[in-house]
C-alpha positions as CSV (number, residue, x, y, z in Angstrom):
1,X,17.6,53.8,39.6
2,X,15.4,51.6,42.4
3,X,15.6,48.0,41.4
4,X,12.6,46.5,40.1
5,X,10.1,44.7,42.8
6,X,10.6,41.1,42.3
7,X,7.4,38.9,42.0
8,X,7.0,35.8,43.9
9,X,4.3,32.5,44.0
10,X,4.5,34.2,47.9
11,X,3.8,37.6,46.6
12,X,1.2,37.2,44.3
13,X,-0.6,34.6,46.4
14,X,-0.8,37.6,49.0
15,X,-1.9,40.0,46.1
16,X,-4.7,37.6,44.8
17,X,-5.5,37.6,48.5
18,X,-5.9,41.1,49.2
19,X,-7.7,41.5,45.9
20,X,-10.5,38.7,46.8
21,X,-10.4,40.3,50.6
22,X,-11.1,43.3,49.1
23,X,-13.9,43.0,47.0
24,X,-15.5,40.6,50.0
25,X,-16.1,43.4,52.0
26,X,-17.4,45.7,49.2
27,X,-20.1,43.2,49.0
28,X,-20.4,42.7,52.5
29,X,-20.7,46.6,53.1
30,X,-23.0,46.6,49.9
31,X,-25.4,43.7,51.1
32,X,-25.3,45.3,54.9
33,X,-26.2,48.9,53.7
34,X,-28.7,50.6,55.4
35,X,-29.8,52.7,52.1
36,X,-29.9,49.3,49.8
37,X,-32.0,47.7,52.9
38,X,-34.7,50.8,52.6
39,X,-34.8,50.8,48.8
40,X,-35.4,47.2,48.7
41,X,-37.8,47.3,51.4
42,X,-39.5,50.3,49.0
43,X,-39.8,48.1,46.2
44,X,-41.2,45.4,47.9
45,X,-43.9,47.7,49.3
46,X,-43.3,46.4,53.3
47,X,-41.5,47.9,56.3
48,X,-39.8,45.3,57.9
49,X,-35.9,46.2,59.8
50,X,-33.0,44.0,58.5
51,X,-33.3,42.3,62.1
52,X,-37.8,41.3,61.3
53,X,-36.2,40.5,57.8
54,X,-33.6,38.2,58.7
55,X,-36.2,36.9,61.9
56,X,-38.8,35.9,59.0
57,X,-35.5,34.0,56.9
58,X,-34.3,32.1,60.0
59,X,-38.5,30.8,60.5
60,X,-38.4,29.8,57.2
61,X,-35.6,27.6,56.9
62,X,-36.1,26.8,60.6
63,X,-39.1,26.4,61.6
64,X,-40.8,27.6,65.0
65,X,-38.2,28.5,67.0
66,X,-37.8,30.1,70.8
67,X,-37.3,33.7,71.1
68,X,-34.0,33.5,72.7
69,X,-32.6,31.8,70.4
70,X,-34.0,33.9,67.8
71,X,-32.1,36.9,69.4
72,X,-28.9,34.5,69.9
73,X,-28.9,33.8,66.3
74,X,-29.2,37.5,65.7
75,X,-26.7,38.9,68.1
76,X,-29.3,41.3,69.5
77,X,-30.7,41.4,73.3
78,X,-33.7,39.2,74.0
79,X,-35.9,42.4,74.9
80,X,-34.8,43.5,71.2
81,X,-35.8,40.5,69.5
82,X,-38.9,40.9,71.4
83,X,-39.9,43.8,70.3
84,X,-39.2,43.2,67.0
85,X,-40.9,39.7,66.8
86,X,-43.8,41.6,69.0
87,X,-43.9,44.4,65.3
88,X,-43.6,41.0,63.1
89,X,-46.8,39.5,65.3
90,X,-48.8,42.9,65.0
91,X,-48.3,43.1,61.7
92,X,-49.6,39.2,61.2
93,X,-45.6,38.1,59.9
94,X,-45.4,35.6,62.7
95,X,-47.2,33.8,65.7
96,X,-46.4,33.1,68.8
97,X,-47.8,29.8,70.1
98,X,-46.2,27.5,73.1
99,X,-43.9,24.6,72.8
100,X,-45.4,21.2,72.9
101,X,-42.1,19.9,74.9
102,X,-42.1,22.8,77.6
103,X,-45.3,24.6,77.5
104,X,-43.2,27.5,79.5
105,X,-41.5,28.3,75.9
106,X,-43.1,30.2,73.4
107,X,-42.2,29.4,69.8
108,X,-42.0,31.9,67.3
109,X,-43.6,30.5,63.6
110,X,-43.9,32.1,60.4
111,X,-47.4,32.5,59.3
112,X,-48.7,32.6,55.3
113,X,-48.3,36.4,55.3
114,X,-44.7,36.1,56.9
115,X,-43.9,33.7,54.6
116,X,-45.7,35.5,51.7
117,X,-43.6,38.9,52.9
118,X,-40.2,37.1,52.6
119,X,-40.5,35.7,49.7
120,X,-41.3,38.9,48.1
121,X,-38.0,40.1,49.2
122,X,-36.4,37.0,48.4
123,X,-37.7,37.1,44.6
124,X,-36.8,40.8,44.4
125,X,-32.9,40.5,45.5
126,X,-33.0,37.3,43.0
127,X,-33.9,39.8,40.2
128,X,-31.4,42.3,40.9
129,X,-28.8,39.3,41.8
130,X,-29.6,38.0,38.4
131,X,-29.6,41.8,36.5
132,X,-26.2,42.4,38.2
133,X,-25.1,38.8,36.4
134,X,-26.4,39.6,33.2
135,X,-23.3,40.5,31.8
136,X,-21.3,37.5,32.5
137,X,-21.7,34.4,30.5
138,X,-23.8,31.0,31.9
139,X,-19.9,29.0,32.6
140,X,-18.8,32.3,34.4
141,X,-21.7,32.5,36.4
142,X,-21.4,28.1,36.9
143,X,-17.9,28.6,38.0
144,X,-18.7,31.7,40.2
145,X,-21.0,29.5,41.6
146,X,-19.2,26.6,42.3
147,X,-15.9,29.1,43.3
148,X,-18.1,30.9,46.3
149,X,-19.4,27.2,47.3
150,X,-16.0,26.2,47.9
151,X,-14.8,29.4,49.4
152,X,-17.6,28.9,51.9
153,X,-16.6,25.6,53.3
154,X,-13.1,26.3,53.1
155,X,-14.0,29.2,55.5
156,X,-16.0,27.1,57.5
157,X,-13.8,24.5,57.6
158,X,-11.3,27.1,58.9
159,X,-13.4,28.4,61.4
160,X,-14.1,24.9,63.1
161,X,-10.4,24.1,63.1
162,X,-9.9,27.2,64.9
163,X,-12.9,26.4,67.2
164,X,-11.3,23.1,67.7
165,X,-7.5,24.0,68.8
166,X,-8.8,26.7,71.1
């Protein structure tokens, strides 16, 4: 008869781990799905990419910014973000306008309908955020709160000690 598998603080440190890990990346793969992307995009009634949607959230918490480092922040050529932000300007999302500092630089800047567009989107995933919560009670949805906040800076603070030593 095998002997029975012994269970350690080590052991179930690494299980709670792996469990966490785990469901991390079902919501990362859920939140970076193509088909959840399109069906949102549906309900909201627009066809933006994930790349014009995330361009319209980094103007809005940003402000103007250049295109390069629009496509920096995005990890996408500049001659991508280009064409993209070139879409976003067709469609009336954003304008393009120079830089006071260095008239050379053009300044990407969210305009009402950009803004107006991103909202939508914004109060759509905050309905199906809050429909997918519904079951849980208002202190489990507090403490998941306050649980992800500090899993955030912890990862942060992890990242820039890493940055740091190397």
């Amino acid at each position: 008869m095998p002997a029975a598998a012994t269970v350690t603080p080590a052991t179930s440190a690494a299980a709670e781990v792996q469990g966490i890990e785990a469901a991390l990346v079902d919501l990362l793969r859920l939140t970076a799905s193509v088909r959840v992307h399109e069906a949102r995009m549906r309900a909201a009634g627009l066809h933006l990419s994930r790349t014009q949607l995330s361009f319209l959230g980094w103007l809005l918490e940003r402000g103007p910014t250049p295109v390069s480092q629009l496509a920096d922040w995005a990890g996408v050529s500049q001659p991508a973000a280009s064409r993209a932000l070139s879409q976003l300007e067709s469609e009336g999302y954003v304008a393009r306008g120079p830089d006071s500092r260095d008239g050379r630089i053009n300044l990407m800047t969210l305009t009402p309908e950009g803004l107006a567009a991103r909202v939508k989107v914004l109060d759509l995933m905050r309905r199906q955020l809050a429909s997918a919560l519904g079951g849980m009670g208002v202190n489990d949805r507090r403490r998941l709160a306050e649980l992800l906040g500090q899993l955030v800076t912890g990862l942060r603070d992890t990242r820039l000690a890493e940055e740091e030593r190397s």
